[in-house]
MDAnalysis code that builds the backbone (N, CA, C; Angstrom):
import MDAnalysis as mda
import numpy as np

u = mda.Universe.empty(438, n_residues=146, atom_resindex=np.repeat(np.arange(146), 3), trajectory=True)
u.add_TopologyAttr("name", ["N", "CA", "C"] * 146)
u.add_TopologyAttr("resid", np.arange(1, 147))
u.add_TopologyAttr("resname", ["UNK", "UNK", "UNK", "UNK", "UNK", "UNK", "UNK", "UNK", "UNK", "UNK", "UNK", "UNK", "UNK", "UNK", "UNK", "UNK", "UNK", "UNK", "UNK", "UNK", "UNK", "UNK", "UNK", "UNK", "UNK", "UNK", "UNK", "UNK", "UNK", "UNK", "UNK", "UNK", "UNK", "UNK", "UNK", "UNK", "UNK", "UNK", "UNK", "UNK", "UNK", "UNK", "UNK", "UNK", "UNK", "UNK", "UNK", "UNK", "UNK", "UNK", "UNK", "UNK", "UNK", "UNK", "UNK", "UNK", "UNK", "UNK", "UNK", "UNK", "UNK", "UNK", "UNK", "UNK", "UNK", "UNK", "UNK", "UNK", "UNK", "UNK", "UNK", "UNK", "UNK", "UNK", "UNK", "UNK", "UNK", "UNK", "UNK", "UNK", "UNK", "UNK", "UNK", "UNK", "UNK", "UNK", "UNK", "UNK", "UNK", "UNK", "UNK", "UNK", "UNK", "UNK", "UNK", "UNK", "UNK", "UNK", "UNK", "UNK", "UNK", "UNK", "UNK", "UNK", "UNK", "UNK", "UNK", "UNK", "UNK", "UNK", "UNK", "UNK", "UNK", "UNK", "UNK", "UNK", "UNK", "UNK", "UNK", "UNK", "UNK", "UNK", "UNK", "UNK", "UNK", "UNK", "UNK", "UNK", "UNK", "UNK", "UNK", "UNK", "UNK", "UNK", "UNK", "UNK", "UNK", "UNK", "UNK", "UNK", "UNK", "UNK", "UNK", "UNK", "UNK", "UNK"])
u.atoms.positions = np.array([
    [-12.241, 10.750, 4.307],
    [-13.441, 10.111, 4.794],
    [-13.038, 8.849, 5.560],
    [-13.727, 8.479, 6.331],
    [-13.882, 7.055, 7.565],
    [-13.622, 6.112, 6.627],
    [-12.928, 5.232, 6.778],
    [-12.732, 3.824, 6.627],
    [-13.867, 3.282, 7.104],
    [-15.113, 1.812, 6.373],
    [-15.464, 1.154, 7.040],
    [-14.975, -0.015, 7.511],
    [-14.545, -0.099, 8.389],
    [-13.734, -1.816, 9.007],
    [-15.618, -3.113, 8.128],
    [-16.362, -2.664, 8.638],
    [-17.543, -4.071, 8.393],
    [-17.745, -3.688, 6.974],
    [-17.947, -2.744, 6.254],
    [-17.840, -3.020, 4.350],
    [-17.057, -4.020, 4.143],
    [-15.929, -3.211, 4.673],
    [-14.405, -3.841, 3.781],
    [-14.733, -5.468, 4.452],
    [-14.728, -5.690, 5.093],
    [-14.482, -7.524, 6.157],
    [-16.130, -8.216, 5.270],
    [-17.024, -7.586, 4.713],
    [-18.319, -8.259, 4.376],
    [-17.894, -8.335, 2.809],
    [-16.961, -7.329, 2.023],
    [-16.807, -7.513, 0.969],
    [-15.399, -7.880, -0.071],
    [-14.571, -7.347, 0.638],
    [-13.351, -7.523, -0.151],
    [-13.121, -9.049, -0.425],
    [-13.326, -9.971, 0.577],
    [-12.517, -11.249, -0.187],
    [-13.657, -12.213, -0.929],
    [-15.132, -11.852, -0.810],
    [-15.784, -12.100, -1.772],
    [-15.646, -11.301, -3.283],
    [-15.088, -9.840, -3.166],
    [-14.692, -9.441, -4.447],
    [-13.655, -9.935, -5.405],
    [-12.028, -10.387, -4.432],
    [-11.219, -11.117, -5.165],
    [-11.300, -12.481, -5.154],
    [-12.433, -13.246, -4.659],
    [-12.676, -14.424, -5.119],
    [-13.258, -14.129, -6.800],
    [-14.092, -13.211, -6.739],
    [-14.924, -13.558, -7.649],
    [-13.843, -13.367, -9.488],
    [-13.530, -12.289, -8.823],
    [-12.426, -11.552, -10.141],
    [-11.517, -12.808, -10.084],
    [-10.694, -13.179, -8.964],
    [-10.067, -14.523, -9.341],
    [-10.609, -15.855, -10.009],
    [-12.120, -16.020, -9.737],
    [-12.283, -17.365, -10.711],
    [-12.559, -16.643, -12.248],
    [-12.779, -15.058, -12.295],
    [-13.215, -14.839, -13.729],
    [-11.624, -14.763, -14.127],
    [-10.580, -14.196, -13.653],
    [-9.496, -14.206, -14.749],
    [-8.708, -15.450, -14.944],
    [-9.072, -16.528, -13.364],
    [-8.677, -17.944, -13.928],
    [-9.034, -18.581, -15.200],
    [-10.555, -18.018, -15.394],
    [-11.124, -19.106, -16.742],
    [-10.802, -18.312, -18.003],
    [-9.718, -17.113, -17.431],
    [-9.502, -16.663, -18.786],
    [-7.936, -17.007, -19.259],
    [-7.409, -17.774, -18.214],
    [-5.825, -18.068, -18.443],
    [-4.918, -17.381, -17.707],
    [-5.679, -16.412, -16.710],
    [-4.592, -15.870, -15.926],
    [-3.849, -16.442, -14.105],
    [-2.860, -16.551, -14.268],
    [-2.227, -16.708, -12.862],
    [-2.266, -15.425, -12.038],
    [-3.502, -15.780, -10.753],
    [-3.709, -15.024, -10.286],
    [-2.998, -15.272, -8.707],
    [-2.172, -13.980, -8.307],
    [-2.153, -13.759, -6.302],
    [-2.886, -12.659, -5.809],
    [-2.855, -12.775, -4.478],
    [-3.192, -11.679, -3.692],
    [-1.696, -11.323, -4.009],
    [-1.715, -9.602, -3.057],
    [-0.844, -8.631, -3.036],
    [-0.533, -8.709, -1.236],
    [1.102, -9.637, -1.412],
    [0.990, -9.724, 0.000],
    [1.051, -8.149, 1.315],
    [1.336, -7.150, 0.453],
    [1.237, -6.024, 0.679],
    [-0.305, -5.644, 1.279],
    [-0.756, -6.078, 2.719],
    [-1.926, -5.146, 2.359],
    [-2.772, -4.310, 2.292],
    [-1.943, -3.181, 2.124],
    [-2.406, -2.370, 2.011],
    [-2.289, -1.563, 0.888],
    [-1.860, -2.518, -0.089],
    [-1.381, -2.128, -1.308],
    [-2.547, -2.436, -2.644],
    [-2.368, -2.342, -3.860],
    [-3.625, -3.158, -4.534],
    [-3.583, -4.562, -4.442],
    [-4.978, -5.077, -4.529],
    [-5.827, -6.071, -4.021],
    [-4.704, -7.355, -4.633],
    [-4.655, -7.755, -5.881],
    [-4.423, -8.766, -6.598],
    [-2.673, -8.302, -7.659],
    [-2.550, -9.392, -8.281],
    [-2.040, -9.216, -9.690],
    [-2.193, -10.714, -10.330],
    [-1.878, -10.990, -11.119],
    [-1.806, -11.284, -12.694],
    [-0.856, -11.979, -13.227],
    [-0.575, -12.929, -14.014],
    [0.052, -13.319, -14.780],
    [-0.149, -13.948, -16.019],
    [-0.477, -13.614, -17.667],
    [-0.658, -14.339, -18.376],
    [0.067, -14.332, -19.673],
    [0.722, -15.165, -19.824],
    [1.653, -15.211, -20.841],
    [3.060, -14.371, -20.124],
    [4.011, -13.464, -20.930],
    [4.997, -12.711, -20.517],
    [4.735, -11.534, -19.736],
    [3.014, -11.359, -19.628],
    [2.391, -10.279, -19.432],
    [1.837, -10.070, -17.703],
    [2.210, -8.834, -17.293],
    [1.719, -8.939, -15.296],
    [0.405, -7.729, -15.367],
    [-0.423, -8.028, -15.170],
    [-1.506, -6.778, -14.586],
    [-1.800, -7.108, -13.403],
    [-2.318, -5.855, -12.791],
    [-3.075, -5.145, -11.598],
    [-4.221, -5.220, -11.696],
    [-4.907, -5.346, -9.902],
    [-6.105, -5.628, -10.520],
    [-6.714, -4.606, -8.573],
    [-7.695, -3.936, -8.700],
    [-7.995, -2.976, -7.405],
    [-9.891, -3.608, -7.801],
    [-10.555, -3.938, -6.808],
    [-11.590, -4.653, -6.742],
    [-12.034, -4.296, -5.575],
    [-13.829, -3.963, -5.620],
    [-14.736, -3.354, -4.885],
    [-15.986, -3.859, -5.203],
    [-16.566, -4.140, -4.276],
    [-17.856, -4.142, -4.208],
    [-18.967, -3.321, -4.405],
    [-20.075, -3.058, -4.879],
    [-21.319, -2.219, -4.690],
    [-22.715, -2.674, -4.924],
    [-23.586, -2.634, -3.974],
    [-24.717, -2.965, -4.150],
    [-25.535, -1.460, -3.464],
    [-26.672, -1.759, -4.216],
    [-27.905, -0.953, -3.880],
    [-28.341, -0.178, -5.031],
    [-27.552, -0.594, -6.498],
    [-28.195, 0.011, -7.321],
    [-28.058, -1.066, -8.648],
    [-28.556, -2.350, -8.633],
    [-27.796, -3.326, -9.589],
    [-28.105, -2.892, -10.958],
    [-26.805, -3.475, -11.983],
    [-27.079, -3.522, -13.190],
    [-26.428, -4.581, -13.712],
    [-26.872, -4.866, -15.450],
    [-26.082, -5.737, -16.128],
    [-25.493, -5.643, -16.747],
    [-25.740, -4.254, -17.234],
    [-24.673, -4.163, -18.646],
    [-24.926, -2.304, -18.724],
    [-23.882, -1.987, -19.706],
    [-23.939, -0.112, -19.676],
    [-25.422, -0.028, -19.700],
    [-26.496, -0.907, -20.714],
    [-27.580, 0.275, -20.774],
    [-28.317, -0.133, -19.609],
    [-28.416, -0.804, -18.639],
    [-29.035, -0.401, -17.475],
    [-28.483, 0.174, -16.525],
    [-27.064, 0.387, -16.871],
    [-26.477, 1.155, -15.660],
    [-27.227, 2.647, -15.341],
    [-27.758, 2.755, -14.312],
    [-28.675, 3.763, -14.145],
    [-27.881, 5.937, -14.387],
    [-26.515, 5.302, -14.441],
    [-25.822, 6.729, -14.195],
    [-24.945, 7.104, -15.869],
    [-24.803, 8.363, -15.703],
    [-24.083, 8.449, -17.131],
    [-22.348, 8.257, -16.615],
    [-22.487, 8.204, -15.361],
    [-20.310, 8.442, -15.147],
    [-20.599, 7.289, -14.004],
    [-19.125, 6.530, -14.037],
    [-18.860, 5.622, -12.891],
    [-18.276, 6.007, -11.802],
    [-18.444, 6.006, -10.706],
    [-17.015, 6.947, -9.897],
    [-16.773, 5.893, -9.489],
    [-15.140, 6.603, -9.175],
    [-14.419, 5.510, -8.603],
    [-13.523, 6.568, -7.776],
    [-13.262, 5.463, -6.443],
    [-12.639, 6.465, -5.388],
    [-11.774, 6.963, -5.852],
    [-11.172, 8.143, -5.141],
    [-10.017, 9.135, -5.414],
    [-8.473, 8.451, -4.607],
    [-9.003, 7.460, -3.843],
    [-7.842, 7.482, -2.562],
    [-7.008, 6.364, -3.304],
    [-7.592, 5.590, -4.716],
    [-6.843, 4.072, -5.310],
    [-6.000, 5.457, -6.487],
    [-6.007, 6.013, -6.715],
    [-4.841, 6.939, -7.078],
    [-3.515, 6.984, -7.181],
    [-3.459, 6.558, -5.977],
    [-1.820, 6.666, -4.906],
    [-1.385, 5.474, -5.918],
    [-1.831, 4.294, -6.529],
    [-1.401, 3.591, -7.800],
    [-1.267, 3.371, -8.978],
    [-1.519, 4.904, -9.012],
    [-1.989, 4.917, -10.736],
    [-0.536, 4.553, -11.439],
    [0.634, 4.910, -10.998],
    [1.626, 5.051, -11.416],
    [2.002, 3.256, -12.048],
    [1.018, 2.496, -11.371],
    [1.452, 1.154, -10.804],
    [0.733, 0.625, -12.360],
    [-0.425, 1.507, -12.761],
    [-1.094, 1.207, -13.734],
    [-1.757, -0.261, -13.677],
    [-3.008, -0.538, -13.437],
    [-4.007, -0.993, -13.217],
    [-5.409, -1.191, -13.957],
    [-5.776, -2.269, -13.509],
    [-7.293, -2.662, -13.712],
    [-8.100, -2.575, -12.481],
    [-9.428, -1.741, -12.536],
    [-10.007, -0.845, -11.006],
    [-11.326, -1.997, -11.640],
    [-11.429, -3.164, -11.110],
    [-12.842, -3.774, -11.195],
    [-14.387, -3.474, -10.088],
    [-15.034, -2.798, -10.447],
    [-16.112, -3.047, -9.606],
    [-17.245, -4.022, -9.992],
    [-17.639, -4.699, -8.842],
    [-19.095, -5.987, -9.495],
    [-20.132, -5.707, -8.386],
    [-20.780, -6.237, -8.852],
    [-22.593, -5.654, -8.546],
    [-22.802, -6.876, -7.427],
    [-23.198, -6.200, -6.340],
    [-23.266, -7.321, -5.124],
    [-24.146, -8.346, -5.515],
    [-25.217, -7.550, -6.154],
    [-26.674, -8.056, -6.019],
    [-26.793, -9.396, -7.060],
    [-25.546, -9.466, -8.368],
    [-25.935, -9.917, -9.302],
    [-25.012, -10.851, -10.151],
    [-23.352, -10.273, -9.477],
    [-22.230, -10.254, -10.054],
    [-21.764, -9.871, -11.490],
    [-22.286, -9.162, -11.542],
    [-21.911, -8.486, -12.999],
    [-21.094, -7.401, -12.825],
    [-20.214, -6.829, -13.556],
    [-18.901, -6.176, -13.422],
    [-18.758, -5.430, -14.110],
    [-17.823, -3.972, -14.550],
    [-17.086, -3.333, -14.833],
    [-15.659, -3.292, -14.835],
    [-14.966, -2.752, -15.750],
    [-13.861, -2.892, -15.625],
    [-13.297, -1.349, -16.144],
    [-12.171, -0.641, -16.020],
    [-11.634, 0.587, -16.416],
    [-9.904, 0.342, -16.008],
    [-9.865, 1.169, -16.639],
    [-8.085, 1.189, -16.604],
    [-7.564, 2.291, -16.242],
    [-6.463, 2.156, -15.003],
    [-6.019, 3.292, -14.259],
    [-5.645, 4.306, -15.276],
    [-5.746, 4.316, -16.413],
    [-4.808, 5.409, -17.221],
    [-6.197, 6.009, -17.877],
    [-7.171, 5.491, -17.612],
    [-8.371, 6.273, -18.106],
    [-9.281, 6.894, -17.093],
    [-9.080, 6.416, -16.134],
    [-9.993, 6.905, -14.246],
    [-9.137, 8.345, -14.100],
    [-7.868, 8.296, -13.658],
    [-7.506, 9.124, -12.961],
    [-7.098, 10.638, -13.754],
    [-7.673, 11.518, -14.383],
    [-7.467, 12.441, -15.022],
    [-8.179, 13.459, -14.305],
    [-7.577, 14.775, -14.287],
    [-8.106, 15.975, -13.864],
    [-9.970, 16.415, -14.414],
    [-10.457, 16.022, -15.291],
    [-11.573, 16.563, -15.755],
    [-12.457, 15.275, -15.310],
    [-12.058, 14.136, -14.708],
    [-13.212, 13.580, -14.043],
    [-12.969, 13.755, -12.911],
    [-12.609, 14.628, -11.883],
    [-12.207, 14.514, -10.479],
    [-13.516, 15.734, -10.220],
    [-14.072, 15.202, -8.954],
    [-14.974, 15.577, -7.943],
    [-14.711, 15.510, -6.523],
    [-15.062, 16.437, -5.571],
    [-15.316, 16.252, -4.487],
    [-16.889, 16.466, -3.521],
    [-17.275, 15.063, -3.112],
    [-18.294, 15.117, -3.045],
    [-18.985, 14.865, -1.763],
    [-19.851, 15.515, -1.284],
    [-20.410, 14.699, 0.052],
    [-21.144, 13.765, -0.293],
    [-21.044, 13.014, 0.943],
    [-21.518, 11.507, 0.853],
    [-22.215, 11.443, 2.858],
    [-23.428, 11.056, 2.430],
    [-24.250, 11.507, 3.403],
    [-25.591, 10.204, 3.713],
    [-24.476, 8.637, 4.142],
    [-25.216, 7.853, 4.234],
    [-25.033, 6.964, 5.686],
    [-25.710, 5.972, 6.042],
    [-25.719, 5.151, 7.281],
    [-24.286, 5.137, 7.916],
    [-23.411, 4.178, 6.664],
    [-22.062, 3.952, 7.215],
    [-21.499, 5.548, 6.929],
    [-21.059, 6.127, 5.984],
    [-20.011, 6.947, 6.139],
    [-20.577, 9.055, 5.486],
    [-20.384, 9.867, 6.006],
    [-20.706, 10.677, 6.041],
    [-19.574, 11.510, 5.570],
    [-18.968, 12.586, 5.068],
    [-18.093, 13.458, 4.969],
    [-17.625, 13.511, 3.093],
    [-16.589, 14.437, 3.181],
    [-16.925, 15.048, 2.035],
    [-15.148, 14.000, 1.287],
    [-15.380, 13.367, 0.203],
    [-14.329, 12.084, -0.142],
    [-13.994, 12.638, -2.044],
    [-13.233, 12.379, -2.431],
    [-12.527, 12.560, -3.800],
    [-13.525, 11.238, -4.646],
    [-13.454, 11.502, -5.883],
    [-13.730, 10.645, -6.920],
    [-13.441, 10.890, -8.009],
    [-13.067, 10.261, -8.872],
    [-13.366, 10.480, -10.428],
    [-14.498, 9.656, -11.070],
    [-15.176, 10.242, -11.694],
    [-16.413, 10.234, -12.658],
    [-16.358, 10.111, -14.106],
    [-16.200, 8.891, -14.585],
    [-15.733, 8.765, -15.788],
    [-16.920, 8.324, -16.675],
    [-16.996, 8.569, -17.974],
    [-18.249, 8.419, -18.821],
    [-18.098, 6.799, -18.747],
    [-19.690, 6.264, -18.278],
    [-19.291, 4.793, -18.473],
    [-19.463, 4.151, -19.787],
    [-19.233, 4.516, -21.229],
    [-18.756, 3.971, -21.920],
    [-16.896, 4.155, -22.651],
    [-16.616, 4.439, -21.499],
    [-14.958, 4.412, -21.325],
    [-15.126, 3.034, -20.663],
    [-15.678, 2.511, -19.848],
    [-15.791, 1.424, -19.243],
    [-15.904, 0.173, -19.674],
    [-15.880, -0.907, -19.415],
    [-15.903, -2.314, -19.888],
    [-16.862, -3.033, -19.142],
    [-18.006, -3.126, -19.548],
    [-19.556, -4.133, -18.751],
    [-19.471, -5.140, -19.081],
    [-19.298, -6.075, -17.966],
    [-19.151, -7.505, -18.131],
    [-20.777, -8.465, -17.313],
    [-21.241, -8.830, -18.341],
    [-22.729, -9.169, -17.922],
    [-22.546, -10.512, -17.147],
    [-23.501, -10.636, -15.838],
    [-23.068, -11.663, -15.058],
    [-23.244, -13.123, -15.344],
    [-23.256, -13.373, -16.196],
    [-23.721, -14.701, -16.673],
    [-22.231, -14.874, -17.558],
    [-21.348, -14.280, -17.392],
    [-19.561, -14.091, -18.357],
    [-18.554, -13.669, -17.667],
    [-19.258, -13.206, -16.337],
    [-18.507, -12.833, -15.000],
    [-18.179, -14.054, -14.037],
    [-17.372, -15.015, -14.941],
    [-17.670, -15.817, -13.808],
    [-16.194, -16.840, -14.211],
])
């Protein structure tokens, strides 16, 4: 599927701002990935390094699992290519900043994978996902997202 050049430029560095002041106030030393085309961020806290792949979504807000309107989260198929890298895949709610969190070792499995059309303004054609039950997930309510 199409790349959007104006998603990505309206959202990505408001996404790793935001994940960066939430894992600052949690003690973590955070960079970008001077790679970029690689994942978004990493991590440092204590002896410990995580990954961190961060996205935006609005048009369907929530705060927490029980308003999340869907029973599975998808998450693209194409952040994959890092699973190996093992990761934290954050998505936050444009509308609200409230967040999710999942872990590459729980997204990327054969029995949540879909291929799906996608049949909207910006992008049209048929794109990979995995669909994971969102209480595999981690809801971070926006008022703690921060």
């Amino acid at each position: 599927m199409k790349f959007v050049q104006k998603s990505f430029d309206d959202n990505d560095q408001l996404g790793r701002d935001m994940l960066k002041a939430y894992l600052e106030n949690r003690g973590h030393d955070v960079s970008d990935n001077e790679n970029k085309y690689g994942i978004d961020l990493f991590s440092t806290k204590g002896e410990k390094t995580f990954w961190w792949e961060v996205e935006m979504k609005s048009g369907w807000p929530w705060t927490c699992v029980e308003d999340f309107k869907f029973d599975t989260v998808s998450f693209l198929g194409r952040k994959e290519k890092w699973s190996d890298i093992e990761f934290w895949y954050v998505i936050i709610c444009k509308e609200n900043g409230a967040a999710l969190l999942c872990h590459s070792n729980v997204i990327f499995k054969d029995e949540y994978k879909e291929k799906i059309f996608i049949n909207t303004a910006q992008r049209k054609g048929t794109d990979t996902f995995y669909r994971v039950p969102k209480n595999y997930c981690i809801f971070v309510k926006p008022e703690n997202f921060r």
